[in-house]
C-alpha positions in Angstrom: 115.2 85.3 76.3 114.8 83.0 79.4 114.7 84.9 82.4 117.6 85.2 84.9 118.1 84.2 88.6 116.6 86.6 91.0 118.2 87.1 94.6 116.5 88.9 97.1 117.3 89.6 101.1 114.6 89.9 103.5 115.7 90.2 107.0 112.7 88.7 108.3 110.5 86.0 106.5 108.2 83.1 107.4 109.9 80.2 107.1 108.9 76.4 107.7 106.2 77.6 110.5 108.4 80.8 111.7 110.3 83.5 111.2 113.8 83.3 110.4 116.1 86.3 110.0 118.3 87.5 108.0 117.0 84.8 104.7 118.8 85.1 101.1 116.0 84.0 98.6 116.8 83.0 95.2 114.1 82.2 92.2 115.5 80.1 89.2 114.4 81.2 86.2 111.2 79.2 86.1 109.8 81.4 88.9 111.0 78.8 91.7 112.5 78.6 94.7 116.3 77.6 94.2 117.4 78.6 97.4 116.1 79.7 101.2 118.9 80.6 103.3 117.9 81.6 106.9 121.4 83.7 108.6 122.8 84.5 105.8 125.8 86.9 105.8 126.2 89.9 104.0 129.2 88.6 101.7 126.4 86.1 100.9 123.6 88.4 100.0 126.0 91.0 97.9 124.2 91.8 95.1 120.5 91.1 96.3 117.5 92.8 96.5 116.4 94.2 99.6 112.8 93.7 100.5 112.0 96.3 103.2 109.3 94.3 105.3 108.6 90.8 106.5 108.2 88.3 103.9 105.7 86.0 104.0 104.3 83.3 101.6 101.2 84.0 99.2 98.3 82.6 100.3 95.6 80.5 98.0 92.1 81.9 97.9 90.6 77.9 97.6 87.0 79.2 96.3 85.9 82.1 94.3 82.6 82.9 92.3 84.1 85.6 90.5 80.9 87.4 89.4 79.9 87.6 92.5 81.7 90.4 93.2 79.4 92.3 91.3 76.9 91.9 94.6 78.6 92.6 97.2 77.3 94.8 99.2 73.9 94.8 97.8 72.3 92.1 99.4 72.1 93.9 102.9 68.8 95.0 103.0 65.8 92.9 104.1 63.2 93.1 101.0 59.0 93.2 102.0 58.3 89.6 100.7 61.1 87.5 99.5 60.5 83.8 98.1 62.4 81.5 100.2 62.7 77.5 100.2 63.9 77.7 103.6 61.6 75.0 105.9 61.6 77.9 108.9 60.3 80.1 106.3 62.4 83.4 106.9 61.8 86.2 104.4 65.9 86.2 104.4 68.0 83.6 104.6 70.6 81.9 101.9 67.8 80.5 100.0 66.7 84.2 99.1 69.8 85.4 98.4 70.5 82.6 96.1 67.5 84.1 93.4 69.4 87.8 94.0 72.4 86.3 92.8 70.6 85.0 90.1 70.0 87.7 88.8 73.4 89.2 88.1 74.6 85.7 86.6 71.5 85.5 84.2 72.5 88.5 82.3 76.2 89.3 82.9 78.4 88.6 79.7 82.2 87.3 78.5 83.2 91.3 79.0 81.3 92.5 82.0 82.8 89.0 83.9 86.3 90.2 82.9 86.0 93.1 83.9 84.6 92.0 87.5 87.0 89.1 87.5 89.8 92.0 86.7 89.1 93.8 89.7 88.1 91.4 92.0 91.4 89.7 91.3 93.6 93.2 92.0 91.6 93.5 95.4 92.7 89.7 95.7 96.4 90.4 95.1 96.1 93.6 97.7 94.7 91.3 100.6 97.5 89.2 100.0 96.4 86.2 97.6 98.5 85.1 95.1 96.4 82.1 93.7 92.4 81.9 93.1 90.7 78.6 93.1 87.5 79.9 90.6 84.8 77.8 90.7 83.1 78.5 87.6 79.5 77.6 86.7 77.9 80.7 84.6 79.1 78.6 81.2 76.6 79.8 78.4 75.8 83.1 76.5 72.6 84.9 78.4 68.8 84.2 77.5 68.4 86.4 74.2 72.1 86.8 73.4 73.8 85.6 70.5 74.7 81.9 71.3 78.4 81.5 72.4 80.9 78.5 73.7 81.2 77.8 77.3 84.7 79.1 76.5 83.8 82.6 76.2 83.2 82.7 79.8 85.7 80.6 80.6 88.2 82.8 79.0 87.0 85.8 80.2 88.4 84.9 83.2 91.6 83.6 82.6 92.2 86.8 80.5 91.1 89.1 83.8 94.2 86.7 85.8 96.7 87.1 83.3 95.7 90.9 82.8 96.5 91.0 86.9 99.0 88.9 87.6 96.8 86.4 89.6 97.6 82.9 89.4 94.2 80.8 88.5 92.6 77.7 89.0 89.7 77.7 87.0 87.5 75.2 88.1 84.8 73.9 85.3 81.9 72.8 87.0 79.0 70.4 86.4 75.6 71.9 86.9 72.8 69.2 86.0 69.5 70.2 88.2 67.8 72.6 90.4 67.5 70.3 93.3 67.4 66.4 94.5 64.9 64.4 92.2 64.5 67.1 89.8 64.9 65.9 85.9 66.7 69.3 84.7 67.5 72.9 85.8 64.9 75.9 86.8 64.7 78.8 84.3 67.0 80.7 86.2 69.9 78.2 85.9 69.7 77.5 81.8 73.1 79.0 81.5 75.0 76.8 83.9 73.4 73.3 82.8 75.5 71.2 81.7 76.4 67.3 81.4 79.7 65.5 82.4 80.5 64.9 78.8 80.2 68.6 77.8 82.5 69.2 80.9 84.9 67.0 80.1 84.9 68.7 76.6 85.2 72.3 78.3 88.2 71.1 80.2 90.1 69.5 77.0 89.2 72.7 75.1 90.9 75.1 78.1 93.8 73.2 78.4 94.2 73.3 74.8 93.3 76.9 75.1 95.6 77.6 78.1 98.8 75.8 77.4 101.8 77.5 78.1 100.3 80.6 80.3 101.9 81.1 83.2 100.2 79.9 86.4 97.1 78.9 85.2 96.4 75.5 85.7 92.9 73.3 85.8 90.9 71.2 88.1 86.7 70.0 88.0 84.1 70.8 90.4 80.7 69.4 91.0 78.2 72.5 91.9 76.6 69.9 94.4 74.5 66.4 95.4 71.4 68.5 94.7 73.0 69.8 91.4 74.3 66.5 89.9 73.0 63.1 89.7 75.4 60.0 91.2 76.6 58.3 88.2 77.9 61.8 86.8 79.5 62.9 89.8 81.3 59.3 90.0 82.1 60.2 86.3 83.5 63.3 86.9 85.3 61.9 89.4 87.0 59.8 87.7 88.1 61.8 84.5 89.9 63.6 87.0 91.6 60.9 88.8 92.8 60.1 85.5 94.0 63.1 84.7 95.2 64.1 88.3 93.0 67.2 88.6 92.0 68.5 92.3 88.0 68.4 92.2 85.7 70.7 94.6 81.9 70.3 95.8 79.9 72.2 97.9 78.5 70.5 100.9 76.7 70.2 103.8 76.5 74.5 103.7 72.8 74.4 104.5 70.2 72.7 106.8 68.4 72.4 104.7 70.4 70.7 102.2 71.6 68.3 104.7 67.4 67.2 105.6 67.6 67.0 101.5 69.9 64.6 101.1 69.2 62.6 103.6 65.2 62.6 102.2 66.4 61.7 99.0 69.8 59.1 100.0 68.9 58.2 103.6 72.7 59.7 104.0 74.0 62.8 105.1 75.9 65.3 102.5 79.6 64.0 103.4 78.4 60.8 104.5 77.2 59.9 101.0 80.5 61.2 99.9 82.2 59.3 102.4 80.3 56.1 101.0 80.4 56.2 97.5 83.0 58.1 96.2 87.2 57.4 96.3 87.6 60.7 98.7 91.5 61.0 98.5 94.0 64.2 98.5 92.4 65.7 95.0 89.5 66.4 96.9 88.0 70.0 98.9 85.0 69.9 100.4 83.9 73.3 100.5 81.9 74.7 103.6 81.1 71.1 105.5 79.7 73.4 108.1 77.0 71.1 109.2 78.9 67.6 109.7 78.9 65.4 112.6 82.1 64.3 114.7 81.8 60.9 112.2 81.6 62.6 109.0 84.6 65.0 109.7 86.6 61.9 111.1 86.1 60.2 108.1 87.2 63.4 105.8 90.4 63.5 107.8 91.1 59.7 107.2 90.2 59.9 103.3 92.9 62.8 103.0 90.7 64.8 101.8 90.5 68.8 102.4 88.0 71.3 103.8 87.4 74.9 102.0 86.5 77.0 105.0 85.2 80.4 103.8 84.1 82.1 106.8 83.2 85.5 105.6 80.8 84.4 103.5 79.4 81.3 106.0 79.0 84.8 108.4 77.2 86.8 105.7 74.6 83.8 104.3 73.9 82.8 107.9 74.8 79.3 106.9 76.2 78.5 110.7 80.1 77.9 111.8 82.7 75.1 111.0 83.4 72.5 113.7 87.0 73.9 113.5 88.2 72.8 116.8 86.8 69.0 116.0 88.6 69.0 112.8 92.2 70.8 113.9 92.0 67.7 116.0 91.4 65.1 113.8 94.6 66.9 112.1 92.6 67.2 109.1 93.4 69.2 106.5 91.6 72.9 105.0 92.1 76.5 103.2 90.2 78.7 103.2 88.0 80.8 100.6 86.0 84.1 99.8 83.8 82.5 98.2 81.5 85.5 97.3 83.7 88.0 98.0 82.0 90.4 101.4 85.7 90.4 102.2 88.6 89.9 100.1 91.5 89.5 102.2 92.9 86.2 103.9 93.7 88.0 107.3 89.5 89.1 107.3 89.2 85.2 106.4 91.5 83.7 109.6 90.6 86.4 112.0 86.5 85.3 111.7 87.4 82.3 111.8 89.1 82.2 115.1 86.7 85.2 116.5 83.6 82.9 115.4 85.3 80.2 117.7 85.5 82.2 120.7 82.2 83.4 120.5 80.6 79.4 120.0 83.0 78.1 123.0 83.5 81.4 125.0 87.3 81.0 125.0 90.5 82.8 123.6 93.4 81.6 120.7 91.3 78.6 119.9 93.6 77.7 117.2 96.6 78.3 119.4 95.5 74.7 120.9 94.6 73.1 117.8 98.8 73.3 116.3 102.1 73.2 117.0 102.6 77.3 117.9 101.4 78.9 120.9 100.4 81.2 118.0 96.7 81.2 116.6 97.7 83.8 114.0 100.8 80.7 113.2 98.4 77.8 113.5 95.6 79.1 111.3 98.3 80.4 108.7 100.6 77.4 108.2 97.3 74.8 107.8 95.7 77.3 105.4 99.2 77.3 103.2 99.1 73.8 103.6 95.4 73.3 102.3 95.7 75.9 99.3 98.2 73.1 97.4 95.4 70.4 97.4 93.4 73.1 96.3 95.0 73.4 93.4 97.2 70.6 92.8 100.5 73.1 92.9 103.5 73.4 94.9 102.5 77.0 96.1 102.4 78.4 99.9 105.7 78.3 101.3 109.1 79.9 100.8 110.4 76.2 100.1 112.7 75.0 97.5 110.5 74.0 94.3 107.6 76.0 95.4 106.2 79.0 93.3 108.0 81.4 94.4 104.9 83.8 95.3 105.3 86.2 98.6 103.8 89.2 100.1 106.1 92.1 101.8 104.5 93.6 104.3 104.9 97.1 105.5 106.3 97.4 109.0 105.9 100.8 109.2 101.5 100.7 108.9 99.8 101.3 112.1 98.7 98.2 112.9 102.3 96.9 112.8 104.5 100.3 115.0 106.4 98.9 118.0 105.3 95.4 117.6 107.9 92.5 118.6 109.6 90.7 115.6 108.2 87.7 116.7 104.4 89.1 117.4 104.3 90.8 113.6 102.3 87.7 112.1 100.0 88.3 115.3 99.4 91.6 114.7 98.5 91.4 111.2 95.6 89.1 112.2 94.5 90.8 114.5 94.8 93.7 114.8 92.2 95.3 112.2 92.7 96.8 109.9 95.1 94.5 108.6 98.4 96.2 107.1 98.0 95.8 103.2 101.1 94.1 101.7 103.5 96.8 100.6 104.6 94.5 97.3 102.9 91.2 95.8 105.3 88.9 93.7 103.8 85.9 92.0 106.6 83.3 90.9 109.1 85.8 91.6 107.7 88.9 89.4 106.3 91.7 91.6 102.8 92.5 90.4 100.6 95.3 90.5 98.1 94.9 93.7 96.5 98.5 93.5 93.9 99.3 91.3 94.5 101.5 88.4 91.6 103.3 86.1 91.7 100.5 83.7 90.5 98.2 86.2 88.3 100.6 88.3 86.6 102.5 85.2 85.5 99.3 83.0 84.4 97.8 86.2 82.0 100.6 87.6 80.9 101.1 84.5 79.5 97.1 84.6 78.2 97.9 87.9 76.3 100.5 86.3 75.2 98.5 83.2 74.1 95.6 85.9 72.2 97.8 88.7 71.3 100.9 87.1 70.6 99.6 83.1 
């Protein structure tokens, strides 16, 4: 049977930028908005649901590696002698961690990554997020395992959303080399080599294989420069222009990658972007942490977004985001966990802002770089914002035709007792530990957000079988 309207009261929820009070809210029975009423009265609300807390929109996680979950945590110690490409030659830097990664995603399989993705996405739904941009590379069966359809892995992860009651974004992506000039990938990368043609094929086949499941929807993504030659990435590009799907790339994370590029192009990362490629509102650029005042100029003009992810930026020592530069340019972003050290947004904004103070010694840097005299407002509302170029969906706001996904927060946590109406979004920033949300609904159907055995047991037992086998 199709499902009925939903009413619901909240007497306090975030509403084009700020809180209104006393807000009737009404999801049509596609899981929409239908109606936002701000002062409504109670003859008008009869018959709603009370939501005990402030309501606020879900928030889009704009980059995930799912199975890098399975690491977190367990990179934190400084090995002996660790191989490292990195020109200053560190024994630990990104470069390091990248072959410690590896060697989770060389041997993980289709049910291990569900059950990863499974929990991973629960812990996603308790910090807040109601929609994960996956940015999928780990396509084929493991060295020694019975050959398998980039599918399998592709599907493992949908099935861990739908399990959930995580919205998804599964973003294919093309994986072509280990590095600019090489012909072909290392031995560590065999299972996410692919070509744009068998991409291209993937994403047919998931849409095939996806239609009619609720809030999962596709998109493309290019690993990056040093993973895919020109001419495919200008393929790729525009096999999804023609089929209006949001494409990501990593760029500019590194250094290193930056003196790469420019080696091998005589261009900068998003300068070569900039220059040869139709940059528009289906693109996220995700990290851009080392661009110039140009480069980020140009990213604004094109359209284009930024996927800032800055718990992970912290944790790789890849270096910080010219976020002040950019706010100003009014250029667009969301932001990302990327590889999961944290999984909640309010983690995400709060290091954000806190790694602005400490590069320009000054307070509420993003209170100057928006409309509020609120940084918690300012970094909130352009990371709603951002999330729907991430994915290409009207998601992020209590606003008719949105998704009608939302978070109720508990008023009655610690980090929330006493606090002014009109300071609660404040305090949930920052003031850590944030308060967890006291009810997650994703297009207007509360999910579970707490984990259960059959998430937690399946998934330590992976951990085991991955670190202990």
């Amino acid at each position: 049977m199709p499902r009925a309207e939903t009413r619901f009261f909240a007497p306090q929820a975030w509403v084009d930028g700020a809180w209104a009070h006393d807000v009737l809210l009404v999801v049509d029975a596609t899981g929409h908005w239908s109606a936002i009423t701000p002062g409504a009265t109670p003859a008008m609300c009869a018959g709603a649901q009370r939501l005990d807390g402030p309501v606020l929109p879900g928030v889009v996680n704009a980059h995930s590696h799912a199975f890098q979950r399975a690491i977190a945590g367990l990179t934190e110690q400084r090995r002996a002698s660790v191989p490292t490409a990195s020109a200053q030659g560190s024994t630990d830097d990104f470069w390091s961690w990248r072959e410690r990664m590896y060697a989770v995603a060389q041997r993980i399989t289709p049910d291990q990554l569900e059950h990863i993705a499974a929990m991973l996405y629960t812990e996603l739904l308790a910090g807040g997020y109601t929609q994960v941009c996956e940015f999928h590379y780990v396509h084929h069966a493991a060295a020694g395992a019975p050959a398998a359809s980039p599918l399998d892995m592709s599907l493992a992860l949908v099935r861990a959303a739908q399990r959930v009651g995580m919205g998804l974004t599964l973003l294919p992506t093309l994986y072509m080399r280990s590095g600019f000039g090489a012909s072909g990938v290392r031995a560590q990368q065999q299972r996410f080599a692919c070509s744009t043609a068998t991409l291209c094929r993937l994403v047919d086949d998931l849409q095939a294989h996806t239609a009619g499941l609720a809030q999962v929807n596709l998109g493309v993504a290019v690993h990056s420069l040093r993973a895919a030659d020109p001419a495919a990435v200008a393929e790729l590009a525009q096999f999804a222009q023609n089929r209006g799907l949001p494409v990501h790339i990593h760029i500019a994370e590194q250094t290193q990658e930056v003196a790469d590029c420019i080696a091998h192009t005589g261009q900068r990362p998003v300068e070569w972007l900039l220059a040869h490629l139709p940059l528009d509102a289906h693109w996220n650029l995700v990290h851009a942490t080392h661009t110039t005042a140009q480069e980020l100029s140009g990213v604004a003009r094109s359209g284009a977004s930024i996927v800032i992810c800055p718990s992970t930026e912290a944790n790789l020592g890849d270096g910080v985001f010219d976020f002040s530069g950019y706010a100003a340019l009014q250029g667009r972003w969301s932001v990302g966990s990327d590889s999961h050290v944290t999984r909640s947004w309010t983690e995400e904004l709060r290091l954000l802002e806190y790694g602005q103070r400490l590069v320009q010694r000054k307070r509420n840097v993003a209170a100057a770089c928006g409309p509020s005299l609120s940084s918690a407002a300012n970094l909130l509302e352009a990371a709603l914002g951002g999330g729907q170029a991430a994915t290409g969906q009207a998601l992020g706001a209590l606003r008719l035709g949105h998704r009608a996904d939302f978070l109720v927060i508990d008023p009655q946590v610690n980090a929330l007792l006493g606090v002014p109406v009109s300071q609660v979004l404040d305090a949930l920033v920052f003031s850590s530990p944030s308060a967890a949300p006291q009810a997650v609904f994703v297009a207007g159907q509360r999910v579970a957000h707490h984990t259960s055995p059959a998430v937690t047991q399946p998934f330590a037992q992976t951990m085991r079988a991955l670190w202990q086998g």
